[in-house]
Wavefront OBJ file of the C-alpha trace (Angstrom):
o trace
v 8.826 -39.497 -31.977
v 10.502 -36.766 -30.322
v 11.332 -36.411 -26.923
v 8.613 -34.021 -25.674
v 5.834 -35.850 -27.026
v 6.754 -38.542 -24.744
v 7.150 -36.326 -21.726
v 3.590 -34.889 -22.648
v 2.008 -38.437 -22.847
v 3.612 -39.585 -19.809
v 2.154 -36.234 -18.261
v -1.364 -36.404 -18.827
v -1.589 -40.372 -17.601
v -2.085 -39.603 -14.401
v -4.829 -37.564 -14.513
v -7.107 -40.218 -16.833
v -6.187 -43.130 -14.013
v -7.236 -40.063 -11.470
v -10.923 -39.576 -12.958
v -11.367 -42.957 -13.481
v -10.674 -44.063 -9.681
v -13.406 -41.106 -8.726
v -15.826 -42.678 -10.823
v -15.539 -45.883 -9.646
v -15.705 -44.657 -6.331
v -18.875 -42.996 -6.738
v -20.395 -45.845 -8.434
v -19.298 -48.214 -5.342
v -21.090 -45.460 -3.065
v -24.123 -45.223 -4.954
v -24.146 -49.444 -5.395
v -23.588 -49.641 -1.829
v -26.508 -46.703 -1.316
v -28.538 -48.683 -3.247
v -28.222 -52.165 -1.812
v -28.733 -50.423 1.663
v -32.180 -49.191 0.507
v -32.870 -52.525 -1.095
v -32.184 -54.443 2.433
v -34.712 -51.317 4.681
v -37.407 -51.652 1.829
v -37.603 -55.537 2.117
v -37.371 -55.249 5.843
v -40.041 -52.949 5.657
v -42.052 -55.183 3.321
v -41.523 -58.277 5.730
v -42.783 -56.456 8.514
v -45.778 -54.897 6.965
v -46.675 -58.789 5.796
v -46.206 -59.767 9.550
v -48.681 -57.123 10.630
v -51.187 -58.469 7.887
v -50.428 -61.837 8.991
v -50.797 -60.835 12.609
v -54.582 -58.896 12.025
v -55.678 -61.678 10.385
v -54.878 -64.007 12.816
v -57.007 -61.674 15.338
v -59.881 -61.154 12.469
v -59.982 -65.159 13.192
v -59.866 -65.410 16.742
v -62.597 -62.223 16.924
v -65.128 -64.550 14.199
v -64.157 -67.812 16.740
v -65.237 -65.701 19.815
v -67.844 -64.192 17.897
v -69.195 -67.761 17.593
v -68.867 -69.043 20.708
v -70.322 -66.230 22.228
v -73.678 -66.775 19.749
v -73.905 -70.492 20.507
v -73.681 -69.419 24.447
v -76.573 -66.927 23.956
v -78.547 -69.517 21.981
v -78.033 -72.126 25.158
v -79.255 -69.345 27.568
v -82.015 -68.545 25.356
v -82.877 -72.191 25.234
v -82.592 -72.325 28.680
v -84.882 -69.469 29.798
v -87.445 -70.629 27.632
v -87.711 -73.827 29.083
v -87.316 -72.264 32.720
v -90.466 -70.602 31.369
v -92.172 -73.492 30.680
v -91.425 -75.181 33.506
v -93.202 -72.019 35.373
v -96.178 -72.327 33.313
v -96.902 -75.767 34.237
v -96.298 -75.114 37.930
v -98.807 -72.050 37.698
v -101.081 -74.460 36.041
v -100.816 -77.367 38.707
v -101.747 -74.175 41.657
v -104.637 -72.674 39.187
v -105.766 -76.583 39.342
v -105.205 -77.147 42.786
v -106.909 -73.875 43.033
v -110.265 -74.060 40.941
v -108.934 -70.983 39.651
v -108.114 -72.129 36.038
v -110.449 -71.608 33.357
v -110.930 -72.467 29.229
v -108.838 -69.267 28.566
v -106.207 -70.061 30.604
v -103.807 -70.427 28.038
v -104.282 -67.131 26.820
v -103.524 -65.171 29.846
v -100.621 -63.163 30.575
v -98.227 -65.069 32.520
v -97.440 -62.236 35.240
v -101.268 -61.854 35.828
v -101.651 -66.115 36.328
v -98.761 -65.338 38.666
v -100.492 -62.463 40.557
v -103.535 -64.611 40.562
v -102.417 -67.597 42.191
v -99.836 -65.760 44.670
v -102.956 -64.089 46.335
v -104.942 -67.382 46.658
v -105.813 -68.384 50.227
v -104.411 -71.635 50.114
v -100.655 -70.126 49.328
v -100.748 -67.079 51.643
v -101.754 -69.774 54.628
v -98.819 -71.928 53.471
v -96.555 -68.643 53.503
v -97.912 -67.389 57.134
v -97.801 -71.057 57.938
v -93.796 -71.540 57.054
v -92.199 -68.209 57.637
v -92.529 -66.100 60.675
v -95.598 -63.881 61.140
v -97.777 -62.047 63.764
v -96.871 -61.185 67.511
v -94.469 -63.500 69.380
v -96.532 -62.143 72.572
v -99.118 -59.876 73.766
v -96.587 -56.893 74.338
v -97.275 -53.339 75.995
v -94.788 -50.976 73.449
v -91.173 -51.258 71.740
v -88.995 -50.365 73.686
v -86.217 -50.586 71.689
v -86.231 -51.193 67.928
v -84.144 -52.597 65.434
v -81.182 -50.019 64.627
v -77.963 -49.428 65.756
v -78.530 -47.687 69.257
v -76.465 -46.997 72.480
v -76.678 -50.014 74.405
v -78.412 -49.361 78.012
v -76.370 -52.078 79.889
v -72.292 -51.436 78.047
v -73.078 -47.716 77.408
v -71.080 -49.100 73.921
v -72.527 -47.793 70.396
v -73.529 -50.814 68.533
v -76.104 -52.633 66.201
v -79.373 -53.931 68.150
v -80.075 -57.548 66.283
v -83.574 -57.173 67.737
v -86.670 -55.929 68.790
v -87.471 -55.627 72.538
v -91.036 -55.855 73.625
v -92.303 -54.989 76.502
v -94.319 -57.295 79.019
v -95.773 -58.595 82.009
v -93.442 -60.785 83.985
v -94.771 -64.680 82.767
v -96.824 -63.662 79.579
v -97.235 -66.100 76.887
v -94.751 -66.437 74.410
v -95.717 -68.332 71.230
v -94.208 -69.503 68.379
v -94.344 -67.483 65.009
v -94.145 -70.024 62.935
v -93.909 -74.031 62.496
v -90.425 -75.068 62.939
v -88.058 -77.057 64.997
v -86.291 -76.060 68.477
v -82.529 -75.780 67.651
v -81.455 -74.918 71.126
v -83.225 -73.872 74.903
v -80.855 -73.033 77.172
v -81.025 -71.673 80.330
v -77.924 -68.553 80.820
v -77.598 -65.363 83.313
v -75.807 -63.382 80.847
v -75.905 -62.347 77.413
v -79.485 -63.290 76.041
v -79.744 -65.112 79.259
v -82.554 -67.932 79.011
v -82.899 -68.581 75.710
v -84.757 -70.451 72.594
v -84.192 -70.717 69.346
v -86.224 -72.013 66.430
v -85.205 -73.036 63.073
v -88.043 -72.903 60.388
v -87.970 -73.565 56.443
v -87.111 -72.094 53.901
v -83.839 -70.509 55.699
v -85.576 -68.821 58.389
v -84.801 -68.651 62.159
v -86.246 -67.283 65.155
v -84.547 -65.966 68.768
v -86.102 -65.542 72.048
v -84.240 -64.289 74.580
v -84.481 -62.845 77.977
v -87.208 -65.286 78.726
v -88.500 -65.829 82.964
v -88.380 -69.564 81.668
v -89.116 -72.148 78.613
v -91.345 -75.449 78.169
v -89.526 -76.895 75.215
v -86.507 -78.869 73.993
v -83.954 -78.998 72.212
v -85.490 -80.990 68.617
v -89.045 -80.662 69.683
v -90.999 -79.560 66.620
v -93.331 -77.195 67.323
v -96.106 -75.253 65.327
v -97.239 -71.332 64.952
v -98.543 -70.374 67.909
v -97.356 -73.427 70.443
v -96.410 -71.907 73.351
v -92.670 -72.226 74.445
v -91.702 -70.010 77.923
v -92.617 -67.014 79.773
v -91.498 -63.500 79.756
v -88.774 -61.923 81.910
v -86.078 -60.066 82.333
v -82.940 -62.761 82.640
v -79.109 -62.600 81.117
v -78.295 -58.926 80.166
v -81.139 -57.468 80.666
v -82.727 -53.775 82.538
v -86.558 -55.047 82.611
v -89.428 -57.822 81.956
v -88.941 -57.889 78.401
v -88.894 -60.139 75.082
v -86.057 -59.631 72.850
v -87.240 -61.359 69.495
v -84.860 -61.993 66.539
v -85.692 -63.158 62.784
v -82.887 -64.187 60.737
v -82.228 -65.666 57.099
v -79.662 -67.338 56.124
v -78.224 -66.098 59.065
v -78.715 -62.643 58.488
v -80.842 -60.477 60.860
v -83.884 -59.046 59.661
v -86.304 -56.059 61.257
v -88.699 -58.384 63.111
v -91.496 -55.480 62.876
v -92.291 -56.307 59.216
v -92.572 -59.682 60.046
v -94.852 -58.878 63.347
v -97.342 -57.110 61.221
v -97.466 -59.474 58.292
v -100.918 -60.818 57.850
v -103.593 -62.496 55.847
v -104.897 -58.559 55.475
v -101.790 -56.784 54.505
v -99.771 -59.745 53.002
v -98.028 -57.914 50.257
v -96.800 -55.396 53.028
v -93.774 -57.698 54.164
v -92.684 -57.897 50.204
v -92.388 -54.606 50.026
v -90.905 -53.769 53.657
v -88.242 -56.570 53.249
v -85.361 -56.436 50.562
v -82.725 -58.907 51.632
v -85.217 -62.416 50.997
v -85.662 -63.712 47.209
v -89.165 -63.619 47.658
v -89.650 -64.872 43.626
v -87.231 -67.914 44.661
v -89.305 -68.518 48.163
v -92.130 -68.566 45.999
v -91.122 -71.007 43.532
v -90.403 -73.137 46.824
v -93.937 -73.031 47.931
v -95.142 -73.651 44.349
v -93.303 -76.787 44.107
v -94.828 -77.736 47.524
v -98.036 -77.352 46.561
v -97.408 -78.990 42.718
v -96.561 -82.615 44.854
v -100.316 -82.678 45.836
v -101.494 -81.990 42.791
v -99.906 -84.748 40.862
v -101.216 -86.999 43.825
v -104.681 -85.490 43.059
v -104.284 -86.116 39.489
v -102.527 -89.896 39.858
v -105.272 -90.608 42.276
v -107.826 -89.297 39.679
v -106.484 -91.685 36.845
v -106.441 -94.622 39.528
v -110.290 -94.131 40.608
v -110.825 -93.822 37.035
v -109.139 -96.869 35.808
v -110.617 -98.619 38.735
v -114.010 -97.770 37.771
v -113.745 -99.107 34.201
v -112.016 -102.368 35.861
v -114.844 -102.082 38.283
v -117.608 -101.600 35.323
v -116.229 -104.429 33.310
v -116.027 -106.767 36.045
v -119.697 -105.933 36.907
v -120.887 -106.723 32.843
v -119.030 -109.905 32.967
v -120.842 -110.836 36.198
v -124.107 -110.026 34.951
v -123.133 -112.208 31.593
v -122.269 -114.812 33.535
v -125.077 -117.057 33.892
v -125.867 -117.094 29.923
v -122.502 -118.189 29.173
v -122.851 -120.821 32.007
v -125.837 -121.844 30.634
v -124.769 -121.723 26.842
v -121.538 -123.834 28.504
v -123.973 -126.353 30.156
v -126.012 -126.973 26.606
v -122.465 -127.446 25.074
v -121.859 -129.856 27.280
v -124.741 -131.882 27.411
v -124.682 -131.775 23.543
v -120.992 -133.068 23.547
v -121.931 -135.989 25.966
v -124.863 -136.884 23.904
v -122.758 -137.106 20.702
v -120.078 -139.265 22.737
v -122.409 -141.600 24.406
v -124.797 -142.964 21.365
v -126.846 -146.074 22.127
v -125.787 -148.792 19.510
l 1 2 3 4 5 6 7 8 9 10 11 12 13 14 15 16 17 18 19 20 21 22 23 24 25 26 27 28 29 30 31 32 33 34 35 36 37 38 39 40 41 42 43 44 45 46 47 48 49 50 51 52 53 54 55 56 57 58 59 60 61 62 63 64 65 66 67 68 69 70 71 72 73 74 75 76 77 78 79 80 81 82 83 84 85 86 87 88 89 90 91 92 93 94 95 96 97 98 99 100 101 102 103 104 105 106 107 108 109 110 111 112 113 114 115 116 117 118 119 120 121 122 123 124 125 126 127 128 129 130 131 132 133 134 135 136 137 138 139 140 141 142 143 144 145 146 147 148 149 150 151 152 153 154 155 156 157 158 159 160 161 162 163 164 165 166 167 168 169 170 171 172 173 174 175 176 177 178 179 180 181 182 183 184 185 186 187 188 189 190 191 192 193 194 195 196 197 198 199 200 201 202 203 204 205 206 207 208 209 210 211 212 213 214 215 216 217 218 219 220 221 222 223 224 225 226 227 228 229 230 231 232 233 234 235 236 237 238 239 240 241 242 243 244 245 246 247 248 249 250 251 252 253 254 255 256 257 258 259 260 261 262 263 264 265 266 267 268 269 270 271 272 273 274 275 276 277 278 279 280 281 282 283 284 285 286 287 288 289 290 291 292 293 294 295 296 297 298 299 300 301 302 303 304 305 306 307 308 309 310 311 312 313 314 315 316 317 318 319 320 321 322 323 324 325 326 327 328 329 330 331 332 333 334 335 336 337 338 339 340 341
């Protein structure tokens, strides 16, 4: 071979070991390209599965709750209907009590059974009887009502708890309704000579301002016992009553409650918003259930008693045949024993 050939080869060697180190390097980019994509796609994959994973989890805990939440309702449901019940057998026992139940009781509405027995006589009286009603006094006007008013004796802008009647020095002043004295004090300031009556049910009754008082502390008294005199003691410009009604501590216009009567008795339902009247009511009806299972217990008694009663009477007027037939037993028996040989 000559000498220029070899130069030649030698010459073009470098440029095949050139285009092969190119490839390779673009095949090491793309492979590394690729892998990179490989390694985001599968990350990509593993969180899409951990979202699925993750609403499913929720798609579980929303059926749980979903449950729970219709077993609750079921209780409730369950619960109402035998509150329900329960009412219908306490509107029975009044409609008893009452003589106001008939054959076609059963198929009355129960709001109407309700309205029937809530205007009876016998539970308005127990109502008028328990919470206060009519005039503490025989007053001349209001002179002050219940508001928030500018207060004649501080000059100071502030709530008045009360109503202030006026009145002869040493009228009458009566209770409103049955109750128990929680405190009579006597005081030149503030309320000055004071009395205070708890009542059931939650309501409470102040009297202040009085001339003087005839009761004590845990006397019971009833509506319309008296308890002092009017006057004008403790802060006070003139002979006046300042009467209070409260429930549950809370003070109530006494006005309402002054003109509540056997005439107008659904007026105070309507006037006043702050008593559960439906709950005070349920309280009465459960007063007035007691003596009706006595009535009924007592009813079963006389009647048992009367059977006893009955069957002692036809064994008493059987009784001299069987002593009789005993007495000709007898005889016979010592006949048979005693035979003459």
């Amino acid at each position: 071979m000559s000498k220029s050939n070899t130069q030649s080869k030698q010459a073009k060697l470098p440029q095949k070991t050139k285009s092969h180190t190119g490839i390779y390097i673009v095949s090491c980019t793309l492979a590394a390209t690729l892998a990179m994509g490989g390694v985001s796609a599968y990350q990509y994959l593993t969180q899409l599965q951990q979202k699925i994973t993750t609403a499913e989890q929720q798609l579980t805990i929303t059926k749980s709750e979903a449950t729970s939440l219709q077993a609750k309702l079921k209780s409730q449901l369950i619960q109402k209907e035998q509150a329900l019940e329960n009412i219908t057998q306490r509107v029975d026992n009044i409609e008893t009590l009452l003589g106001t139940k008939d054959k076609m009781a059963t198929e009355k509405d129960l709001n109407k059974r309700l309205q029937v027995a809530s205007v009876n006589t016998v539970t308005r009286k127990t109502l008028l009887t328990m919470v206060p009603s009519g005039k503490p006094l025989n007053y001349k006007r209001i002179s002050s009502p219940f508001s928030y008013r500018l207060n004649p004796v501080t000059g100071r802008y502030a709530q008045h708890k009360g109503i202030d009647l006026t009145c002869n020095p040493g009228e009458k002043i009566h209770a409103t309704a049955e109750g128990v004295i929680k405190q009579a004090r006597y005081n030149s300031h503030g309320y000055g000579n004071l009395v205070e009556i708890s009542h059931g049910l939650g309501f409470e009754t102040f009297f202040a301002h009085m001339q003087k008082f005839v009761v004590k502390k845990g006397q019971f008294v009833n509506q319309g016992d008296l308890i002092g005199y009017c006057g004008s003691t403790g802060r006070s410009t003139g002979n006046h009553l300042h009467y209070e009604v409260r429930f549950l501590s809370k003070v109530l216009n006494p006005k309402p409650f002054i003109n509540w009567s056997l005439s107008n008795f659904n007026h105070l339902f309507t006037q006043e918003k702050q008593v559960n009247w439906d709950e005070l009511a349920s309280s009465i009806n459960n007063l007035v259930a007691k003596p009706v299972q006595m009535l009924t217990q007592n009813k079963i008694k006389a009647s048992s008693h009367q059977v006893s009663f009955g069957a002692k009477a036809t064994a008493r007027s059987h009784l001299p045949e069987q002593l009789k037939h005993q007495k000709s037993s007898a005889i016979s028996i010592a006949s048979d024993t005693f035979v003459t040989p």
